[in-house]
C-alpha beads as a LAMMPS data file, in Angstrom:
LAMMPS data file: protein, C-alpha beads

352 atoms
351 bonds

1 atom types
1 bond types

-500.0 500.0 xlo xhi
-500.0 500.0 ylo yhi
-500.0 500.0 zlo zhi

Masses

1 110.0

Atoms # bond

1 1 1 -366.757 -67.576 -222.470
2 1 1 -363.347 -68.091 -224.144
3 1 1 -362.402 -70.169 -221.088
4 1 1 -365.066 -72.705 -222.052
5 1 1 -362.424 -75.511 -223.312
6 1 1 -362.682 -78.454 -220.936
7 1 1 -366.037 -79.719 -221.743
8 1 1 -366.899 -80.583 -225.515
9 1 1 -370.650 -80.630 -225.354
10 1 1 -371.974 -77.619 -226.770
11 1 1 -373.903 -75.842 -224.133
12 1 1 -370.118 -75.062 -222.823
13 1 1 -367.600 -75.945 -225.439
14 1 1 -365.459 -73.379 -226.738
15 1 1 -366.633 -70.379 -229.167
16 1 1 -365.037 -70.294 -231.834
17 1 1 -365.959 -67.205 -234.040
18 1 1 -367.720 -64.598 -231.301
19 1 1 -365.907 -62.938 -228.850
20 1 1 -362.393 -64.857 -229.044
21 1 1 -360.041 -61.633 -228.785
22 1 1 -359.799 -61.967 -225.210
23 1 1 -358.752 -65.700 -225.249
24 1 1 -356.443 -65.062 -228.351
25 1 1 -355.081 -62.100 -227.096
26 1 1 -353.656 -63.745 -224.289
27 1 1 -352.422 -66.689 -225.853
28 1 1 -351.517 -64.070 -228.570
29 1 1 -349.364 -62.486 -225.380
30 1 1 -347.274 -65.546 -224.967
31 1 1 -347.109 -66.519 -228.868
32 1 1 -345.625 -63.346 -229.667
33 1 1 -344.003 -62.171 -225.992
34 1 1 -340.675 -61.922 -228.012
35 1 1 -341.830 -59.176 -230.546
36 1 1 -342.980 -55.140 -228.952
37 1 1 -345.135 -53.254 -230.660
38 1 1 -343.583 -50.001 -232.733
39 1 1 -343.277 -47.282 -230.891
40 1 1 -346.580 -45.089 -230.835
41 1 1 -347.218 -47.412 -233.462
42 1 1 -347.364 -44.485 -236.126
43 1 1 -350.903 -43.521 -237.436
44 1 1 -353.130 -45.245 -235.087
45 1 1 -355.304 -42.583 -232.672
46 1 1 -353.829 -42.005 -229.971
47 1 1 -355.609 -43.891 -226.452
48 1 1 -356.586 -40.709 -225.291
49 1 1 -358.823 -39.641 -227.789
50 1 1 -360.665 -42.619 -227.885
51 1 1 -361.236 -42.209 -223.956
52 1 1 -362.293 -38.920 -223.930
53 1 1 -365.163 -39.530 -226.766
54 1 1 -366.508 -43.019 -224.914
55 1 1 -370.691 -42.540 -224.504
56 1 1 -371.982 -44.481 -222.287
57 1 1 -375.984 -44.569 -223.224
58 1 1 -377.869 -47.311 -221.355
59 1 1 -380.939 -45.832 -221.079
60 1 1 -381.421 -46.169 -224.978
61 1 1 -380.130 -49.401 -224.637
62 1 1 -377.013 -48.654 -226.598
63 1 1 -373.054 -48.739 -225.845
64 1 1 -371.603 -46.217 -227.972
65 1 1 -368.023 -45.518 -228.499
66 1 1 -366.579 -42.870 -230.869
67 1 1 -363.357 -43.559 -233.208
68 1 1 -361.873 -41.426 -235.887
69 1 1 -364.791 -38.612 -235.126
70 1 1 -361.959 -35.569 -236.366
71 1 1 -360.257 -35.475 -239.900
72 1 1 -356.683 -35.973 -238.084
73 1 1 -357.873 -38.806 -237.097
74 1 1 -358.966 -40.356 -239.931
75 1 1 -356.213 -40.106 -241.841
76 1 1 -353.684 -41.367 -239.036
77 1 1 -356.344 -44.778 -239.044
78 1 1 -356.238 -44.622 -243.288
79 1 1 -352.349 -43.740 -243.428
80 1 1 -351.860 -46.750 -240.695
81 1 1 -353.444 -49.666 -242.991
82 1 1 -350.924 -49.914 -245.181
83 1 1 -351.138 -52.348 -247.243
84 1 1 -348.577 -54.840 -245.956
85 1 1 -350.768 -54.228 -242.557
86 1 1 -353.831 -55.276 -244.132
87 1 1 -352.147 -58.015 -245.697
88 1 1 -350.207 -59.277 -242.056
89 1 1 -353.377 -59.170 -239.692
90 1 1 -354.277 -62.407 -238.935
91 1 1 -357.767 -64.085 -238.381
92 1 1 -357.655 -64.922 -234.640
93 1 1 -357.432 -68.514 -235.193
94 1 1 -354.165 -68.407 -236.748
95 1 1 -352.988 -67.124 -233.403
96 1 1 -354.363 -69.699 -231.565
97 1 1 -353.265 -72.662 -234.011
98 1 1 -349.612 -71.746 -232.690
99 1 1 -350.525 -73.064 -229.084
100 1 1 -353.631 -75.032 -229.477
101 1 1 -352.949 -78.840 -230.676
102 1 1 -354.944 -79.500 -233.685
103 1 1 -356.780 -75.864 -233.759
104 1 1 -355.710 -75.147 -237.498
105 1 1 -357.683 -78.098 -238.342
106 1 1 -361.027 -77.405 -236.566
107 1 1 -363.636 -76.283 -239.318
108 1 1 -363.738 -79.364 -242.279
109 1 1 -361.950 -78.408 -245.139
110 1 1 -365.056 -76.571 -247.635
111 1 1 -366.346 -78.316 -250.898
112 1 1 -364.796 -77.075 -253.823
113 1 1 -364.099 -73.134 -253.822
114 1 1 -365.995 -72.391 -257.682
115 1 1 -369.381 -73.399 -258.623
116 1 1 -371.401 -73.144 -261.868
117 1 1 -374.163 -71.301 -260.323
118 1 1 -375.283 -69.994 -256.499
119 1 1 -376.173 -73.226 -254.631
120 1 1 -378.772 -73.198 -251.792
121 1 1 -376.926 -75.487 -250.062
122 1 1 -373.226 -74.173 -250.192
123 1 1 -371.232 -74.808 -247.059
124 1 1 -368.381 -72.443 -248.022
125 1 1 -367.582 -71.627 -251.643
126 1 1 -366.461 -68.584 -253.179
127 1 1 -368.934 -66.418 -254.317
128 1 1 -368.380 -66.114 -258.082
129 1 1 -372.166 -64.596 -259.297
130 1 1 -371.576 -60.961 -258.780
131 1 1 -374.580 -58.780 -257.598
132 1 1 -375.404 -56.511 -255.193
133 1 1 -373.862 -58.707 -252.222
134 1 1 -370.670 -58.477 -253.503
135 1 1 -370.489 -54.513 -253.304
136 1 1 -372.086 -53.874 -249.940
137 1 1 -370.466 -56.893 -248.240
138 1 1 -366.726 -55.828 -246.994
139 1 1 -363.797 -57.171 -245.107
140 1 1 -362.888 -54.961 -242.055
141 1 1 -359.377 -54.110 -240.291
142 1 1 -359.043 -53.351 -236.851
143 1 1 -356.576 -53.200 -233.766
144 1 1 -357.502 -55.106 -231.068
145 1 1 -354.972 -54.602 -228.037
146 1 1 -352.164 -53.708 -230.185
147 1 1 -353.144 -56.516 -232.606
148 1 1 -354.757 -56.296 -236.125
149 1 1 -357.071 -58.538 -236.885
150 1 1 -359.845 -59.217 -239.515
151 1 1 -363.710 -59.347 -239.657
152 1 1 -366.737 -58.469 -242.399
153 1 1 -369.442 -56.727 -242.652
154 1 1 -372.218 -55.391 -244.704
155 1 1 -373.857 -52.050 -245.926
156 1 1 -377.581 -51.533 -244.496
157 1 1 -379.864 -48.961 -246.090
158 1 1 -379.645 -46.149 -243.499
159 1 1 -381.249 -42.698 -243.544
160 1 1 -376.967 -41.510 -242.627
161 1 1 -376.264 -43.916 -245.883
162 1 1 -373.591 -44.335 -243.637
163 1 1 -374.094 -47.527 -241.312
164 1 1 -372.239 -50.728 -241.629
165 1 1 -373.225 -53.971 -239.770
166 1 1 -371.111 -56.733 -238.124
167 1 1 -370.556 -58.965 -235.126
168 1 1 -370.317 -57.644 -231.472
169 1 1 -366.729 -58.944 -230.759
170 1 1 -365.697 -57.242 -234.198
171 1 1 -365.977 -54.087 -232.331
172 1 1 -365.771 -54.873 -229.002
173 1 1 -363.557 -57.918 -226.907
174 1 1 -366.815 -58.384 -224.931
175 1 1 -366.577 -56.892 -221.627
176 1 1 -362.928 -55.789 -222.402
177 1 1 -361.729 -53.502 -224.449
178 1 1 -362.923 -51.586 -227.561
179 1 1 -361.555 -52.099 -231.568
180 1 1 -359.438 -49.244 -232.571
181 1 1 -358.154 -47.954 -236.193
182 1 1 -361.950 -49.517 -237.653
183 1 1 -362.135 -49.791 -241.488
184 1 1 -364.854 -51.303 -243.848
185 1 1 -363.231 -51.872 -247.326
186 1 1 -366.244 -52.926 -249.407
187 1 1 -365.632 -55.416 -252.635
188 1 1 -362.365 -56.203 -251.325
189 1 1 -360.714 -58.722 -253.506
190 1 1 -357.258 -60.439 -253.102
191 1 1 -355.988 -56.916 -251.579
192 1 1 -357.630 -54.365 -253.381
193 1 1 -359.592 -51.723 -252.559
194 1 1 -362.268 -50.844 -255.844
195 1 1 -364.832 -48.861 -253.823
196 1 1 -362.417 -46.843 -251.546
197 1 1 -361.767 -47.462 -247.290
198 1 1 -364.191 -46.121 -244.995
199 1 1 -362.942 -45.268 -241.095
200 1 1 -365.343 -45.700 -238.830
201 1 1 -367.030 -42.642 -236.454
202 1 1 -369.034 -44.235 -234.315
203 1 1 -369.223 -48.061 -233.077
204 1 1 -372.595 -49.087 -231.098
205 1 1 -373.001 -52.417 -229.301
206 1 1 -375.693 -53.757 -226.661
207 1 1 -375.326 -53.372 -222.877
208 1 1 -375.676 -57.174 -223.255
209 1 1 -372.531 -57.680 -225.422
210 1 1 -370.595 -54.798 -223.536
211 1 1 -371.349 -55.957 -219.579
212 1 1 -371.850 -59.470 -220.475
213 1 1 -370.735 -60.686 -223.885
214 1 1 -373.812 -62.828 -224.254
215 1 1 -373.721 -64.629 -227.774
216 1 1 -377.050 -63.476 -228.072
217 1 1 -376.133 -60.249 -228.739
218 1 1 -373.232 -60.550 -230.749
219 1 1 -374.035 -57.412 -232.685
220 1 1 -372.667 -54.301 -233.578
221 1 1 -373.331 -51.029 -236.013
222 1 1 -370.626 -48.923 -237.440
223 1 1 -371.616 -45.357 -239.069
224 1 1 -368.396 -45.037 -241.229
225 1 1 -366.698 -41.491 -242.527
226 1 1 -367.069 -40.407 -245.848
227 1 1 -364.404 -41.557 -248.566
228 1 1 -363.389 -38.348 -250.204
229 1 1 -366.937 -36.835 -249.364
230 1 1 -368.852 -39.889 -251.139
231 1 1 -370.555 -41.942 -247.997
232 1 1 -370.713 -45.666 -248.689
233 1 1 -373.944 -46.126 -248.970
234 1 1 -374.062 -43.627 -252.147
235 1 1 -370.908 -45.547 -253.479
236 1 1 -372.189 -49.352 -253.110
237 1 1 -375.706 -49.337 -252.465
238 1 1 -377.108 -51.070 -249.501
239 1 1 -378.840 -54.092 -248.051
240 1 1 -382.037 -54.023 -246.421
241 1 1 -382.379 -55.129 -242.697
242 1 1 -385.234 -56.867 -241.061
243 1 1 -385.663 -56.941 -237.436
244 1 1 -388.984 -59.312 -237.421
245 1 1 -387.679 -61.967 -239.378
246 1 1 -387.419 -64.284 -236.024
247 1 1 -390.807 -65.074 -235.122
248 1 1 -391.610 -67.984 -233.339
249 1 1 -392.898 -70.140 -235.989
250 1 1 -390.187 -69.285 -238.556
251 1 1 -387.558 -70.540 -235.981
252 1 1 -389.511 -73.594 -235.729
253 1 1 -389.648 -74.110 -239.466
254 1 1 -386.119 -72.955 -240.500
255 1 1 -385.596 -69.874 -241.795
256 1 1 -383.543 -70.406 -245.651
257 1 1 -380.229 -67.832 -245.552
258 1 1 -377.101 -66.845 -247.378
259 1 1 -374.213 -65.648 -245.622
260 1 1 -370.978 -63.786 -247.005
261 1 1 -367.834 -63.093 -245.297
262 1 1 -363.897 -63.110 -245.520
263 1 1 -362.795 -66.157 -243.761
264 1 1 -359.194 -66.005 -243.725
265 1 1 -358.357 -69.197 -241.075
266 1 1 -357.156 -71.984 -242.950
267 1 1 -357.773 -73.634 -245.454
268 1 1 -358.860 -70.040 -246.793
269 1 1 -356.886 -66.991 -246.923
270 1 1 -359.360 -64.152 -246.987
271 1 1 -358.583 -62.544 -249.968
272 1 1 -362.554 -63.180 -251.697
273 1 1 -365.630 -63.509 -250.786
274 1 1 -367.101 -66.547 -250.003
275 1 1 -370.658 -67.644 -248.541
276 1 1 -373.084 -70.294 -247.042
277 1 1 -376.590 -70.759 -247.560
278 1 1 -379.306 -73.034 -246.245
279 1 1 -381.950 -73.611 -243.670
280 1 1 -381.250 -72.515 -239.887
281 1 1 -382.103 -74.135 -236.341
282 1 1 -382.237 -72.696 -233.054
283 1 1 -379.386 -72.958 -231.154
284 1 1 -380.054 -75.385 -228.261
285 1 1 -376.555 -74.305 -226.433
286 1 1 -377.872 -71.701 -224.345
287 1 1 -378.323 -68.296 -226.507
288 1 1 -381.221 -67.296 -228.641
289 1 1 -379.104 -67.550 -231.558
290 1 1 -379.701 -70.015 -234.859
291 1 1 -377.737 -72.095 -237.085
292 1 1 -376.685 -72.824 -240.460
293 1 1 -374.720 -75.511 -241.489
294 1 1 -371.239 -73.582 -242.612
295 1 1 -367.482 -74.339 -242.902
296 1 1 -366.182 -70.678 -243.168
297 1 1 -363.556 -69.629 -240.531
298 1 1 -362.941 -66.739 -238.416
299 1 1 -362.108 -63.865 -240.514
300 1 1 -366.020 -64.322 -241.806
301 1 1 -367.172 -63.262 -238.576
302 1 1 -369.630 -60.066 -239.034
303 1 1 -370.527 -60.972 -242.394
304 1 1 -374.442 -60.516 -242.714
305 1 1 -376.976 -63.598 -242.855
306 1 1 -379.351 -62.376 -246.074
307 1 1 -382.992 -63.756 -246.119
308 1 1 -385.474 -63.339 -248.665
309 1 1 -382.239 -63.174 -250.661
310 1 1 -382.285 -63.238 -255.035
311 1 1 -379.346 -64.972 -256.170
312 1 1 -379.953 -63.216 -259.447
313 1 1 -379.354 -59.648 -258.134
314 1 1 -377.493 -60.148 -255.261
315 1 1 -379.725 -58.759 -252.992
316 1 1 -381.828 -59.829 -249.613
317 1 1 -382.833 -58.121 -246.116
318 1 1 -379.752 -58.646 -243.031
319 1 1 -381.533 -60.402 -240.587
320 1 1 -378.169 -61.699 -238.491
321 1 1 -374.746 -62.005 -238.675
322 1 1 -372.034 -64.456 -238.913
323 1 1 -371.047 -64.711 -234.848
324 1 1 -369.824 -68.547 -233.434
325 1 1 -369.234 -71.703 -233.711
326 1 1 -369.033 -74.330 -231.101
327 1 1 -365.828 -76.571 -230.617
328 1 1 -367.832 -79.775 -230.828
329 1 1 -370.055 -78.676 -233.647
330 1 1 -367.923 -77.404 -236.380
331 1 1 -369.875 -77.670 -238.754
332 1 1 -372.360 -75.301 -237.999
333 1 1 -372.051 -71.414 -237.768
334 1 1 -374.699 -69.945 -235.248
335 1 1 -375.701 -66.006 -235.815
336 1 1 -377.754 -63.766 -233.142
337 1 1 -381.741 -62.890 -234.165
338 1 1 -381.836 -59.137 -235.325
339 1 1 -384.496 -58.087 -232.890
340 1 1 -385.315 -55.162 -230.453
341 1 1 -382.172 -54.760 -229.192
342 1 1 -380.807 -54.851 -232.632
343 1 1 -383.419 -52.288 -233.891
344 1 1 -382.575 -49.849 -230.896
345 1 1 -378.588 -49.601 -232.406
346 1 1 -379.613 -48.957 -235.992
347 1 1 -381.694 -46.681 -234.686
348 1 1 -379.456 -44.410 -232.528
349 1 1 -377.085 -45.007 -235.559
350 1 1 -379.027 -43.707 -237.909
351 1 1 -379.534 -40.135 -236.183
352 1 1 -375.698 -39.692 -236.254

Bonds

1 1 1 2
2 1 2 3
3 1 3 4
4 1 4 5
5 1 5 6
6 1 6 7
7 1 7 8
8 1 8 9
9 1 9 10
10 1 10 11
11 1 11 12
12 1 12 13
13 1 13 14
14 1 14 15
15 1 15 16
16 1 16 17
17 1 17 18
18 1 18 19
19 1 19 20
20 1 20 21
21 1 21 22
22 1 22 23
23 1 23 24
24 1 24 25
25 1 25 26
26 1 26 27
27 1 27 28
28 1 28 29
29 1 29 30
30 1 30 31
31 1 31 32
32 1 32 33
33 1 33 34
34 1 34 35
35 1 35 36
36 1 36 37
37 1 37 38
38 1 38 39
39 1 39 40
40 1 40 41
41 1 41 42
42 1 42 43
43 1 43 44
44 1 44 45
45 1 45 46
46 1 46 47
47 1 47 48
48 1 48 49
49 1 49 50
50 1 50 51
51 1 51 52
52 1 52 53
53 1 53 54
54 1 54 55
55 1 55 56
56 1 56 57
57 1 57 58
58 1 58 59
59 1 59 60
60 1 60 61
61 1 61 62
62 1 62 63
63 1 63 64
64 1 64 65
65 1 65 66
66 1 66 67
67 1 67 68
68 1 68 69
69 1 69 70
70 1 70 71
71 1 71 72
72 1 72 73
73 1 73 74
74 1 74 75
75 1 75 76
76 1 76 77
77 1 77 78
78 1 78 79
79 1 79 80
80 1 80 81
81 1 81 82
82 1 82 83
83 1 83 84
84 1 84 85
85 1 85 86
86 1 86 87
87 1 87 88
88 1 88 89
89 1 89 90
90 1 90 91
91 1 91 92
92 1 92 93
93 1 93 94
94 1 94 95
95 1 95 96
96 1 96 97
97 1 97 98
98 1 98 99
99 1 99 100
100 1 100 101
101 1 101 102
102 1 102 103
103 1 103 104
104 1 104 105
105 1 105 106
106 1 106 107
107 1 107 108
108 1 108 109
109 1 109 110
110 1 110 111
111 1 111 112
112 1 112 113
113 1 113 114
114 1 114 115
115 1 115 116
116 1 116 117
117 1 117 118
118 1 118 119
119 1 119 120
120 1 120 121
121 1 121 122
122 1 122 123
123 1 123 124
124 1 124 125
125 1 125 126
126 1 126 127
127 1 127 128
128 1 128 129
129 1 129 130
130 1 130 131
131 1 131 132
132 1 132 133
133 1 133 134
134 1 134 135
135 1 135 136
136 1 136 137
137 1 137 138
138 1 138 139
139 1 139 140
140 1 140 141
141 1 141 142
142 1 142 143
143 1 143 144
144 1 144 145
145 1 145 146
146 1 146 147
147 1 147 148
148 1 148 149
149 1 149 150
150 1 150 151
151 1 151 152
152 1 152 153
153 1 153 154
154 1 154 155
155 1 155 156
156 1 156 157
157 1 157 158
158 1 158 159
159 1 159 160
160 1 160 161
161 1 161 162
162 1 162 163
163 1 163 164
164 1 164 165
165 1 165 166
166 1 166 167
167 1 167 168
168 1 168 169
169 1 169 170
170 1 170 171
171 1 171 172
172 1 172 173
173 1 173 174
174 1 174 175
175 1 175 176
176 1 176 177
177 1 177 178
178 1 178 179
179 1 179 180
180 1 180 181
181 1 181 182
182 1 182 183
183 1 183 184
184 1 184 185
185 1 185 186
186 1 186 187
187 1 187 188
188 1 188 189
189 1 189 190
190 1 190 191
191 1 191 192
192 1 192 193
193 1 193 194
194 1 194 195
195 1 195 196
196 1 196 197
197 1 197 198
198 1 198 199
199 1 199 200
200 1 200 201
201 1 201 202
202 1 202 203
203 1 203 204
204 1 204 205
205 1 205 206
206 1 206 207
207 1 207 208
208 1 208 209
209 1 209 210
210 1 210 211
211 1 211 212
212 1 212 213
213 1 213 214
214 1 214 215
215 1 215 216
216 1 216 217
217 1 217 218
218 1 218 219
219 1 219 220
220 1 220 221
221 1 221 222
222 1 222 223
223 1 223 224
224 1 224 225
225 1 225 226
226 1 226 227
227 1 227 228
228 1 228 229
229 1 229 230
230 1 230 231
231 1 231 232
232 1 232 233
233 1 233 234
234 1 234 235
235 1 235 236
236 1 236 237
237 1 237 238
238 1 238 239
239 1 239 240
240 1 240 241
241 1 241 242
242 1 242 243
243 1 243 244
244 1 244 245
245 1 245 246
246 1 246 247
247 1 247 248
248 1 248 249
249 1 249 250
250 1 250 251
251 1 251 252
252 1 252 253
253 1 253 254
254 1 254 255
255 1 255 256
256 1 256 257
257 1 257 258
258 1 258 259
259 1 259 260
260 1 260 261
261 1 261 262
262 1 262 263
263 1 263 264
264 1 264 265
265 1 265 266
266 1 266 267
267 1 267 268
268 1 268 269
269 1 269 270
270 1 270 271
271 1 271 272
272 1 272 273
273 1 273 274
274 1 274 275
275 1 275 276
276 1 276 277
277 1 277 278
278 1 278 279
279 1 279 280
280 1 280 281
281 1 281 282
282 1 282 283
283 1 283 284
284 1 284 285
285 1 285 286
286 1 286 287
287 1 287 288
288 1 288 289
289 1 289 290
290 1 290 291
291 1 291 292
292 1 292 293
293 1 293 294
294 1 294 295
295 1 295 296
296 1 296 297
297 1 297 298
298 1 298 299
299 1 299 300
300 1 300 301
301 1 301 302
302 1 302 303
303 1 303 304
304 1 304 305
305 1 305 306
306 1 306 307
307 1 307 308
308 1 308 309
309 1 309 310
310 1 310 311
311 1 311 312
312 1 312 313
313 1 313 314
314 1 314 315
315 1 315 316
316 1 316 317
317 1 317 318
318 1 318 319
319 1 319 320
320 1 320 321
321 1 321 322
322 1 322 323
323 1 323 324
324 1 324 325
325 1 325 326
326 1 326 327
327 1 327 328
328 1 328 329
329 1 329 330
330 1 330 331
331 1 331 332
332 1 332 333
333 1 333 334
334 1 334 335
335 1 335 336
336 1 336 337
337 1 337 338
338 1 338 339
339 1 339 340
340 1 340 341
341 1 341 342
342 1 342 343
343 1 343 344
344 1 344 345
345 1 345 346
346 1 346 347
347 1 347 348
348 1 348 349
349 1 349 350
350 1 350 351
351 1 351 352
C-alpha cells in the first residue's frame, strides 16, 4: 500500500494517514542512517517479552498482542516517555517531508485555528468548547521500529472501563511489525498530562489489518493499565460506540460526524486538540471506508469519528476512526465503518 506513489488517481494513489510506518520507516532508515539508536534504549520492554506474550486468535476473528501485561513493565514504558521523548516523536509525515519533494505541503493549510462556537462544517480548527470529547479523546506515544511516533485515540464505555480506540496502523505497521512502549494520555494539552498516562496491556487488531492491511479495517482496541489503580474510564468518562451506524441507506445519504485528533504534521504541531465535522461519502477508491471533508494531518490518525454527537456536552457514539487520506484527494480524510469485525475486538477486549 505505501508503495502506491506512481499513479495519482485515487483508487491507487498514496495513503497518507493509515498504515504509513512501513513506507516511513524506510525512508525514515535512510533520513536518519547517520544517528543509532541508544543502547537498549533504557525503559522500553525488552523484544522478548513482547514475543513470548503474542496471541494469535483467528478463530474469534481477533489479532491480539500483549504489551506492558507485568508492573516492571509498565513502569520501564512510563519511565521511557520522558517528556523531551514525547515532545521529539514526530508525526510520520515529518519524516517523509525530508525526502519527498513537496510532502510538507500536502494537506491545505486549515481555516483559522479558534472559532466562536463548534461549527458543523469545520475542516480543522482547534477545539475550544470543552465537553466530554475533550477528556476521553487522547494523543498516544508509541515506538514503531525503534522510532516514536504519534497517534489519538478515544475512551469507549467498556464493561473493563479500560478500552481505548484508534486506527489499525497506530498499533500495528500492517502486516509488519507491532507498536511497542503504547500510551494513551487523555486531555493532553501543549505537553501536559491532567488526567495521568495509561500503558497499554493488550492491543487487538483484525486478521484483515494484520495479514493484509486492508484500509477497511484500519482498526484497533487498546485495554490500557490502571494509572495509580484509577482505570481511565473511571478518571475521564467514556464515549459510546455504535457498530450499526453504517447501514446501507445512511451511506447513501451521508452520515453528519465530528472528528478529534492530534495532528501534529505541519502546519499544526500537535500540542491541542483539534477536529472536523460534516457529512461523509463512501469511499469509491476501493475500501468500504467513508469520507469527510478534513485538513488535519497525520498525528490525528486514531482519533474517533463521533455521530449523533451534542456539541453542547461534548458527547456522541464512535462509529469510526480517523485512518487515510489519498495523495490526490487531500482534502478529504476517509475512516473504516465500525461493523462486525469491529464489534468482535471490543468484544474480546472487553473480557480482559
Amino acid at each position: 500500500m505505501c508503495a502506491k506513489m506512481r499513479s495519482m488517481t485515487s483508487s491507487t494513489a498514496h495513503k497518507l494517514l493509515a498504515a504509513l510506518a512501513a513506507a516511513a520507516l524506510a525512508v525514515g532508515g535512510l533520513v536518519h542512517a547517520d544517528r543509532s539508536l541508544e543502547p537498549a534504549q533504557a525503559g522500553t520492554v525488552p523484544e522478548r517479552l513482547h514475543e513470548a506474550h503474542a496471541v494469535l486468535d483467528e478463530a474469534d476473528g481477533v489479532v491480539r498482542q500483549s504489551a506492558a501485561v507485568s508492573e516492571a513493565q509498565h513502569r520501564a514504558v512510563l519511565s521511557y516517555w520522558t517528556p523531551e521523548r514525547m515532545a521529539a516523536a514526530l508525526p510520520i509525515s515529518e519524516l517523509l517531508a525530508q525526502t519527498l519533494p513537496g510532502a510538507a505541503d500536502v494537506i491545505p493549510r486549515p481555516e483559522p485555528e479558534h472559532q466562536a462556537a463548534p461549527r458543523d462544517d469545520s475542516t480543522g480548527e482547534r477545539w475550544t468548547a470543552g465537553g466530554r470529547v475533550v477528556r476521553t479523546t487522547g494523543k498516544v506515544f508509541l515506538t514503531m521500529d525503534g522510532r516514536d511516533f504519534t497517534c489519538s485515540a478515544s475512551v469507549v464505555d467498556s464493561p473493563n472501563r479500560s478500552t481505548v480506540v484508534t486506527a489499525g496502523h497506530c498499533a500495528k505497521d500492517g502486516t509488519g511489525s507491532w507498536a511497542r512502549n503504547w500510551t494513551f494520555v487523555p486531555a493532553f494539552s501543549d505537553g501536559s498530562s491532567p488526567y495521568g498516562r495509561y500503558t497499554a496491556r493488550d492491543l487487538l487488531v483484525s486478521p484483515e489489518w494484520s495479514k493484509r492491511a486492508d484500509d477497511s479495517f484500519d482498526l484497533a482496541v487498546a485495554v490500557l493499565n490502571t494509572d495509580g489503580g484509577r482505570s481511565v474510564q473511571n478518571e475521564v468518562g467514556a464515549q459510546r460506540i455504535s457498530f450499526d451506524t453504517w447501514t446501507d441507506t445512511r451511506v447513501r445519504e451521508g452520515v453528519q460526524v465530528y472528528s478529534f485528533g492530534y495532528p501534529a504534521a505541519s502546519p499544526y504541531n500537535g500540542r491541542e486538540l483539534h477536529y472536523c465535522s460534516g457529512a461523509t461519502r463512501a469511499d469509491t477508491g476501493g475500501t468500504t471506508a467513508n469520507g469527510m471533508r478534513c485538513g488535519m494531518t497525520q498525528g490525528s490518525s486514531g482519533g474517533p469519528w463521533l455521530t449523533g454527537f451534542d456539541p453542547a456536552t461534548g458527547v456522541g457514539t464512535v462509529s469510526s476512526v480517523v485512518s487515510f487520506k489519498y495523495a490526490d484527494d487531500r482534502r478529504t480524510q476517509f475512516g473504516p465503518r465500525f461493523g462486525a469485525e469491529a464489534r468482535k475486538l471490543y468484544d474480546h477486549a472487553s473480557g480482559l
